[in-house]
C-alpha positions as CSV (number, residue, x, y, z in Angstrom):
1,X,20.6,-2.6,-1.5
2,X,24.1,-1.8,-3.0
3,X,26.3,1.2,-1.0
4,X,26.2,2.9,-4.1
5,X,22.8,3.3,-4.3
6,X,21.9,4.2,-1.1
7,X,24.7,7.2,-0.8
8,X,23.2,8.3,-4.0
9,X,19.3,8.2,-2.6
10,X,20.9,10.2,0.7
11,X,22.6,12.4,-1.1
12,X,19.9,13.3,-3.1
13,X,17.6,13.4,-0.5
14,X,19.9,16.3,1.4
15,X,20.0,18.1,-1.6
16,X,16.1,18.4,-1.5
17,X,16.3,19.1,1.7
18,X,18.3,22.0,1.2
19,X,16.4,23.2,-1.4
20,X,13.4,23.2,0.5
21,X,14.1,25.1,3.5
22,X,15.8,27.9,1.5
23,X,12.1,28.0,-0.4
24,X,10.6,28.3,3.1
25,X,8.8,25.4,3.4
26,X,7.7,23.9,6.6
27,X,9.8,22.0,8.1
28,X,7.1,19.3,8.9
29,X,5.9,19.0,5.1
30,X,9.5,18.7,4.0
31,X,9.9,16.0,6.5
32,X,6.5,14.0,5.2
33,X,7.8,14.3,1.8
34,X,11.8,13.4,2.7
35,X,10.2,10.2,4.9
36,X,8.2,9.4,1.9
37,X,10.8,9.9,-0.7
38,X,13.4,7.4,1.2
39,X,10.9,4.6,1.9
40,X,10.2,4.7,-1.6
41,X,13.5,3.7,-2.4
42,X,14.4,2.0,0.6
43,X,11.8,-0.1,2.6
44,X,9.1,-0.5,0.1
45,X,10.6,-2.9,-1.9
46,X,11.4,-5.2,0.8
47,X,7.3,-4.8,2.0
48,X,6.2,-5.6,-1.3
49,X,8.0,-8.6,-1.6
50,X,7.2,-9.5,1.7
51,X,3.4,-8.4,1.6
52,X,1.5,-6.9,-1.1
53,X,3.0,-7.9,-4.8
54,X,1.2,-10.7,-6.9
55,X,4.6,-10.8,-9.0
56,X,6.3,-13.7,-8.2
57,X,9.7,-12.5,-10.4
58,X,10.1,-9.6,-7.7
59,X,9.3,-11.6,-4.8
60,X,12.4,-14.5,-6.5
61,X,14.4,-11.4,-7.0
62,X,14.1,-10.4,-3.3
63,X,14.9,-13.9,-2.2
64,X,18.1,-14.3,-4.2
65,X,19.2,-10.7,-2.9
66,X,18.3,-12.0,0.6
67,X,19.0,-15.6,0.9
68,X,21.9,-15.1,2.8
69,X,20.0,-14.2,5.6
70,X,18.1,-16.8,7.4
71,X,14.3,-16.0,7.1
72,X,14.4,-15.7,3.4
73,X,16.7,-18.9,2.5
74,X,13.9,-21.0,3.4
75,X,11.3,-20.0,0.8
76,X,14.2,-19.7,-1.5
77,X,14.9,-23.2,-0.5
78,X,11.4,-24.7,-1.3
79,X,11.8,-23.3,-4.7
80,X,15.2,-24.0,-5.7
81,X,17.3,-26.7,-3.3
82,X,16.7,-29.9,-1.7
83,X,14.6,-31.2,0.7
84,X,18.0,-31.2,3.3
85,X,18.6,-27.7,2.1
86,X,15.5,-26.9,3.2
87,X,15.9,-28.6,6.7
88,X,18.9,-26.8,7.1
89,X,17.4,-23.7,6.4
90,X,15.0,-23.9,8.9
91,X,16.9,-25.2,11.7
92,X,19.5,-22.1,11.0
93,X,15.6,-19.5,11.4
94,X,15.1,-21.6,14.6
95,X,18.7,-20.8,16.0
96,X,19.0,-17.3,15.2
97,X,15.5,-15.9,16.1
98,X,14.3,-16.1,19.8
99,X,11.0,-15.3,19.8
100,X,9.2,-18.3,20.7
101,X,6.2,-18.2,18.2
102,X,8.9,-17.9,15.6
103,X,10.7,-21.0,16.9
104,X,7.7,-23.1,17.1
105,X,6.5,-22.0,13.7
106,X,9.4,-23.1,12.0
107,X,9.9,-26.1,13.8
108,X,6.9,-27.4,13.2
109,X,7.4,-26.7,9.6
110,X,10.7,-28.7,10.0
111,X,9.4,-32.0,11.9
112,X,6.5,-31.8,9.0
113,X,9.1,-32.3,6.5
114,X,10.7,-35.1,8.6
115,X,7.6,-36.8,8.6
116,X,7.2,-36.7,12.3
117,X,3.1,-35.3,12.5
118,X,2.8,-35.5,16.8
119,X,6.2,-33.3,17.5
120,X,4.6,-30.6,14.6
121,X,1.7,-30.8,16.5
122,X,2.9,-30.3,19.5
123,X,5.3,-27.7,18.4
124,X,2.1,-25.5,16.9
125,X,0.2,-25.6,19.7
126,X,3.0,-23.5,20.8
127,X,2.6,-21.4,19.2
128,X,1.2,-18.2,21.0
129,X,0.1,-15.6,17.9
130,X,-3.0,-16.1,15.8
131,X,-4.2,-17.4,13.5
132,X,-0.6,-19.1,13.1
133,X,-1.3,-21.4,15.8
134,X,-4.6,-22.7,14.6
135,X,-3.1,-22.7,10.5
136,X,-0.5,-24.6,11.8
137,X,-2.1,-27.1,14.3
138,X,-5.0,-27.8,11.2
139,X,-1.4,-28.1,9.1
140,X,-0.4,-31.2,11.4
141,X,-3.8,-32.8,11.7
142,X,-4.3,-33.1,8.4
143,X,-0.9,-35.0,8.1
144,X,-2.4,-36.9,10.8
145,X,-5.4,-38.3,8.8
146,X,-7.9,-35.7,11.3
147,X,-9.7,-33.8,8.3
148,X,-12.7,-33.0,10.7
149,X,-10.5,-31.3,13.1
150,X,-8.5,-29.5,10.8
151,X,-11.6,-28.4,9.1
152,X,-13.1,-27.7,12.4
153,X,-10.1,-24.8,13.1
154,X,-11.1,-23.0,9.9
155,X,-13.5,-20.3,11.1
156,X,-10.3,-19.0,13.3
157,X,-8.4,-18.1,10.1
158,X,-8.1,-14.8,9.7
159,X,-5.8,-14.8,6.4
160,X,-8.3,-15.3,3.2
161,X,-5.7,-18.0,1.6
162,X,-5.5,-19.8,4.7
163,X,-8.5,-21.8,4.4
164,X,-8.4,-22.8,0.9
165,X,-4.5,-23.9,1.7
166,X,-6.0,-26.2,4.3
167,X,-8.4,-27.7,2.0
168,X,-5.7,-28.3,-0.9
169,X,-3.7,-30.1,1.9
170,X,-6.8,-31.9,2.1
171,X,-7.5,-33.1,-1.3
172,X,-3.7,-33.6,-1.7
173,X,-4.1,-36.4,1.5
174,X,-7.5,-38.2,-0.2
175,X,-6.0,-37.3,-3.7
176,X,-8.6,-35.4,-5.1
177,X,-6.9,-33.7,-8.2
178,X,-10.0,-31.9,-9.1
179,X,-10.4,-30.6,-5.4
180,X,-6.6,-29.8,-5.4
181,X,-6.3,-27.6,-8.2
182,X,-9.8,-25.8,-7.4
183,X,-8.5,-25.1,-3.5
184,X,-4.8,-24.6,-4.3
185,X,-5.8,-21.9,-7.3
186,X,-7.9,-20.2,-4.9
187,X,-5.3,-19.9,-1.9
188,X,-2.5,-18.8,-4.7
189,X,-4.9,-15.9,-5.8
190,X,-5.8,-14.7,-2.2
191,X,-1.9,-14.5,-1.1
192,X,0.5,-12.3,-1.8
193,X,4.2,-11.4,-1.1
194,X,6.4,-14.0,-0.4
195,X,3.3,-16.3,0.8
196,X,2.1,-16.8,-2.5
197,X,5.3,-17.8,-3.5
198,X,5.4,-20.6,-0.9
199,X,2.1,-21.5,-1.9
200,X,3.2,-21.6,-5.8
201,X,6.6,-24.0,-4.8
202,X,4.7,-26.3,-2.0
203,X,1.6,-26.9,-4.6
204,X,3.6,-28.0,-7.2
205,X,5.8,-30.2,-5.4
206,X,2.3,-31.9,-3.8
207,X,0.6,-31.6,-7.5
208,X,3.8,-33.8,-9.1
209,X,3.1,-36.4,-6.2
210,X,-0.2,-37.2,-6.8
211,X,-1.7,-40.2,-8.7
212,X,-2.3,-39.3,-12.4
């Protein structure tokens, strides 16, 4: 958010404070209204880009505010910049974050895209938080040709557009247009946030692949 913005929101926001306590208000209820009043302004945009909006124009507003920073260049990637810019955004997530799950998550997202299905495997089963670990292991087998096991991680999933994601990935692999746009229309209307926007990018790029 620009500097100008926020001194106005805090400045504001002392203002009403002021105002309050000379009215005798308790100091708790003009805290609950003050925290309220900044997130508002401050933090709930970022959430509902990240988390809750179905509007993809916010959530591609978000990303071009933020794509200087590492985690959000890579869906801003998928969408707009090449399959190298891509790579390169995700090695630069893997460097700068060191929480493990984090690591493995992205680089098994990155071998994926380097066509190299056993180190993404490996790489999810590394991945210590779930369900990330089984989405992502499923992810790799299905690259792998192992539809049954993929399938078979499925009840583990605990995000609704997680299961229908797998079984676009699916029909994508056997080509199954009809299958593909049923499955990959019902994961983009379960997410939200900047997951339906990946959803959005990645099915189109696997929908203009596939045999007419």
């Amino acid at each position: 958010m620009q500097l100008w913005k926020l001194t106005l929101i805090y400045l504001f926001a002392i203002i009403a404070c002021t105002f309050l306590l000379l009215m005798d208000i308790s100091k708790w209820l003009i805290f609950i209204l003050l925290f309220l009043y900044v997130f508002s302004f401050t933090m709930y945009p970022h959430f509902n880009a990240l988390l809750w909006t179905n509007n993809l124009k916010k959530v591609e507003h978000f990303l071009e505010s933020n794509k200087h920073r590492s985690l959000y260049a890579y869906p801003y990637a998928i969408a707009h910049q090449t399959v190298a810019e891509q790579k390169a955004a995700l090695q630069k997530i893997i460097t700068s974050y060191k929480q493990p799950y984090v690591k493995h998550n992205y680089a098994s997202i990155l071998a994926m895209l380097e066509k190299d299905y056993h180190r993404a495997l490996s790489e999810a089963k590394q991945i210590t938080r779930e369900p990330f670990q089984s989405y992502m292991i499923a992810h790799s087998e299905v690259f792998l040709g192992n539809y049954e096991q993929a399938k078979a991680l499925i009840p583990k999933f605990t995000e609704k557009w997680m299961s229908p994601s797998i079984e676009s990935l699916i029909s994508f692999k056997q080509q199954d247009r009809k299958n593909f746009k049923y499955h990959s229309t019902k994961a983009i209307k379960q997410a939200r946030g900047i997951q339906k926007y990946l959803l959005v990018y990645s099915f189109q790029e696997m929908e203009g692949k596939m045999k007419s």
